[in-house]
C-alpha positions as CSV (number, residue, x, y, z in Angstrom):
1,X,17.8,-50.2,-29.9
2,X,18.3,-48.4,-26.8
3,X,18.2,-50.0,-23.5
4,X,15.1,-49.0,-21.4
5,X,14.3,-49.0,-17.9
6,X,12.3,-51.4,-16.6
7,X,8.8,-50.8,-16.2
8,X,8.9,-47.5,-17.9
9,X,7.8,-49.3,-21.1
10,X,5.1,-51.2,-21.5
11,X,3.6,-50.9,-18.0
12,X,5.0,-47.6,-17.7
13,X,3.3,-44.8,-15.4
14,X,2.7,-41.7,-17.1
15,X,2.4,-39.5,-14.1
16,X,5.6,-40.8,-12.4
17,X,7.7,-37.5,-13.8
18,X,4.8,-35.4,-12.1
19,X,4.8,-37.1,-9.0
20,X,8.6,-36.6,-9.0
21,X,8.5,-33.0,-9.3
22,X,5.9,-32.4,-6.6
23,X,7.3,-34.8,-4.4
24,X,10.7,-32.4,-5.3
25,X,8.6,-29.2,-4.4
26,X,7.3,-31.0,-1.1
27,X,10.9,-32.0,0.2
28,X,12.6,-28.7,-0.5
29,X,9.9,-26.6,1.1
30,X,9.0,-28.9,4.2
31,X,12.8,-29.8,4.7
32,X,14.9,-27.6,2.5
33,X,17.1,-28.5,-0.6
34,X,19.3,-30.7,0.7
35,X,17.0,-33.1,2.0
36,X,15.9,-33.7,-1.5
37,X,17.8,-36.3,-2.7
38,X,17.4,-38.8,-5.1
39,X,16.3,-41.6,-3.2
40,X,14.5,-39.5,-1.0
41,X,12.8,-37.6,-4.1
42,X,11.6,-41.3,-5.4
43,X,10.3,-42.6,-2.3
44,X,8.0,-40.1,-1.6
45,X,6.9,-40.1,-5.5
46,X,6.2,-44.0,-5.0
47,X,8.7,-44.8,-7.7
48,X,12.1,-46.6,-8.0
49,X,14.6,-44.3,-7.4
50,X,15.9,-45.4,-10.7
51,X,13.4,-43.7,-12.5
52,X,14.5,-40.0,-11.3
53,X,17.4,-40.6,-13.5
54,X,15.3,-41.9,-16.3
55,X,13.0,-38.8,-16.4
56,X,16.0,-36.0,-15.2
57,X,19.7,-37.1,-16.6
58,X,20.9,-35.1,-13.3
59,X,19.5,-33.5,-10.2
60,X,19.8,-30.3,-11.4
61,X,17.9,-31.0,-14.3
62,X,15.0,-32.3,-11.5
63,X,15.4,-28.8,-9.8
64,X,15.0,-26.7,-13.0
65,X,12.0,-28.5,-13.9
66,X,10.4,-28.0,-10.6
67,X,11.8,-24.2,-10.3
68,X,10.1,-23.3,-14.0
69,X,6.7,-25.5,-13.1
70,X,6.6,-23.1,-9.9
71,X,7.7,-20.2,-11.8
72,X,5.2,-20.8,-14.5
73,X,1.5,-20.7,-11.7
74,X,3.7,-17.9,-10.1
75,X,4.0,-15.2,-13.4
76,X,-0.1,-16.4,-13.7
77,X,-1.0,-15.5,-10.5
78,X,1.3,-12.2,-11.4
79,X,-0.8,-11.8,-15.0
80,X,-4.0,-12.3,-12.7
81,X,-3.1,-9.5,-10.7
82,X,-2.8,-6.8,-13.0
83,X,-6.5,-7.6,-14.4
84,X,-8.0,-7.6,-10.8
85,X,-10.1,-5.2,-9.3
86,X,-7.5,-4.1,-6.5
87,X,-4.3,-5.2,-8.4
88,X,-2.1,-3.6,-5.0
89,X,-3.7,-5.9,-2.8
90,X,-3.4,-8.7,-5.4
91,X,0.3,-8.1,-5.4
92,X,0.3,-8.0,-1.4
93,X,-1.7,-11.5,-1.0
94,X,1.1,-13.0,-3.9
95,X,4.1,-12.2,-2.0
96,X,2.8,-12.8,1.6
97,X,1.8,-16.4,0.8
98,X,3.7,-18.8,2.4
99,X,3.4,-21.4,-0.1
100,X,5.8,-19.9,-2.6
101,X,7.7,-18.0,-0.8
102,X,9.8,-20.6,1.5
103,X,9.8,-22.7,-1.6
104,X,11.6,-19.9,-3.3
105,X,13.9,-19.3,-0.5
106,X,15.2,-22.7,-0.4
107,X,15.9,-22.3,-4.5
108,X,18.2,-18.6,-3.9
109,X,20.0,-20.6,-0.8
110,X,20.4,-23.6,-3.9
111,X,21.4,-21.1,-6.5
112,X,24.7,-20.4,-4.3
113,X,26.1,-23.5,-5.0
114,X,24.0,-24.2,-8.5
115,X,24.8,-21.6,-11.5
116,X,22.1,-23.4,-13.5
117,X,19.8,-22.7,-10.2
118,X,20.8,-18.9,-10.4
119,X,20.5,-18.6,-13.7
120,X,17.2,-19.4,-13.6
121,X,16.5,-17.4,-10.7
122,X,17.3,-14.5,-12.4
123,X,14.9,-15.0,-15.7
124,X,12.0,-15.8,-13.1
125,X,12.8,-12.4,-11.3
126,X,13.0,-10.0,-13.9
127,X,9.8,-11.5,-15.2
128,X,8.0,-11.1,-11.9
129,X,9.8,-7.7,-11.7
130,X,8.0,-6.3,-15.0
131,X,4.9,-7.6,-14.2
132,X,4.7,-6.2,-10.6
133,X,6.0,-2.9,-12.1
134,X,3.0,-2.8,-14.8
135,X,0.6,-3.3,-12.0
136,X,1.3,-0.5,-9.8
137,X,2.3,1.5,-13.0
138,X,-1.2,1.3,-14.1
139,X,-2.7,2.3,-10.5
140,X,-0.1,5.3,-10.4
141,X,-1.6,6.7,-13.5
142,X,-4.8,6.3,-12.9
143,X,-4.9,8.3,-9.3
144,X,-2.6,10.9,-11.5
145,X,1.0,10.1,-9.5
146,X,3.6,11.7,-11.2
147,X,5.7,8.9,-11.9
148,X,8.9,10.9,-12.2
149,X,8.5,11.1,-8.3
150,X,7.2,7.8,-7.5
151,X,8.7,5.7,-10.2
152,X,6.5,2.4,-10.9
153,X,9.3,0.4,-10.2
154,X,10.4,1.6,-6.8
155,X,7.3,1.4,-5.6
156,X,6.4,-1.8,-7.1
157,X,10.0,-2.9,-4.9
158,X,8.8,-1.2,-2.2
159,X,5.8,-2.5,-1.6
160,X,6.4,-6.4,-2.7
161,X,9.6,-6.4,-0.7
162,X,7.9,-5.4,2.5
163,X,5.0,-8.2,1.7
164,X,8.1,-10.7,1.6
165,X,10.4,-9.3,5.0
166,X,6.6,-10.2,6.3
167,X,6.3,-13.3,5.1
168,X,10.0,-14.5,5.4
169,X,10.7,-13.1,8.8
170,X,7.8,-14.4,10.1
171,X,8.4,-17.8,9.3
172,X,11.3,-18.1,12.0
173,X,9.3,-16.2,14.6
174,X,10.7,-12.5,14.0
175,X,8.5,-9.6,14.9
176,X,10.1,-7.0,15.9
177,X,9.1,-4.2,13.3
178,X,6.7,-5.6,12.0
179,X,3.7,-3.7,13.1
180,X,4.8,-0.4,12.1
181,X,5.7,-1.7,8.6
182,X,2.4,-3.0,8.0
183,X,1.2,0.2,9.6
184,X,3.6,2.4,6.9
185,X,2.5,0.1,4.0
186,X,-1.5,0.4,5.2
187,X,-0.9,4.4,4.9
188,X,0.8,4.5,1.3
189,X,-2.1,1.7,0.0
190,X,-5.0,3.7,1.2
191,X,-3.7,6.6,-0.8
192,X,-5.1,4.2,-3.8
193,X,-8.3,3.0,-2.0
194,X,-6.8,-0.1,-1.0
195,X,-6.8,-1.6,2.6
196,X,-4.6,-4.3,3.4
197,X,-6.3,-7.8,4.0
198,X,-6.1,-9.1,7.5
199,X,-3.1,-9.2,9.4
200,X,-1.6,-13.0,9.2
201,X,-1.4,-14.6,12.9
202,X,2.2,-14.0,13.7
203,X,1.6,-10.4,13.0
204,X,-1.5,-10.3,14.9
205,X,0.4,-11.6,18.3
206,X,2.4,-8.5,18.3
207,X,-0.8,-6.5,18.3
């Protein structure tokens, strides 16, 4: 019979792996990947740091598992947006929160020194990539664009990678620009009837 770990059995604590991977998601986004290591990881799950083994053979395994939990609410939130009422704006609010997108900055700096990390970066963003492009395919048709000239996938690009210079650049306290994007994006959106939600406060200092 194999060996188990002690206290897993028996008196064992069925939301320790949980706790691991949020207390993984925590770390990485508060302090960045390299902060999170094992010991670390299990301290601030309230477990022995024994038990990060137990639940992940390797570290990498803990980082996959936390990048496809994230992955999974993000492609929801994605599905969401292509059923709501202003699915542009949806798509705006997505990529300008905070919340996810440090979280997935840490995991492309992680992915230069973790193929497995990249590998499943890549899966994630051609996921997110067809679902964005649906969305603004389906606004495009229905305001008649002819989508040889504005193809849904360019724009979709477009517009998502301007929400996320936003978000990322303003982060570290970069502005400059910034105003006059929003300005160019506000311009293209209300083309489809769709004004941008509030300007977030670093944005609105440069105002």
């Amino acid at each position: 019979m194999p060996m188990t770990e002690p206290g897993v059995t028996g008196g064992k604590d069925p939301g320790a792996r949980q706790r691991l991977m949020e207390a993984t998601a925590r770390i990485i986004s508060e302090e960045g990947y390299a902060a999170a290591t094992s010991r670390r990881v299990a301290a601030a799950a309230g477990v022995r740091s024994a038990l990060v083994y137990y639940y992940f053979p390797t570290m990498d395994d803990l980082f996959v598992a936390v990048l496809r939990a994230g992955a999974e609410v993000a492609l929801e939130r994605m599905r969401a947006a292509i059923a709501a009422d202003d699915p542009l704006q949806a798509l705006w609010v997505i990529n300008t929160d905070t919340r996810f997108t440090q979280l997935n900055l840490e995991f492309m700096a992680l992915a230069n020194h973790r193929k497995v990390i990249g590998a499943e970066l890549r899966t994630y963003a051609e996921r997110v990539r067809d679902i964005e492009t649906a969305a603004v395919t389906l606004v495009l048709r229905a305001y008649g664009v002819d989508l040889r000239e504005f193809p849904p996938v360019v724009m979709s690009m477009l517009l998502t990678g301007a929400a996320r210079i936003l978000c990322n650049e303003g982060a570290v306290g970069v502005e400059q620009g910034h105003r006059e994007l929003r300005a160019f994006v506000e311009r293209y959106m209300s083309r489809f009837g769709t004004p941008l939600p509030p300007a977030a406060p670093a944005e609105r200092r440069e105002r």
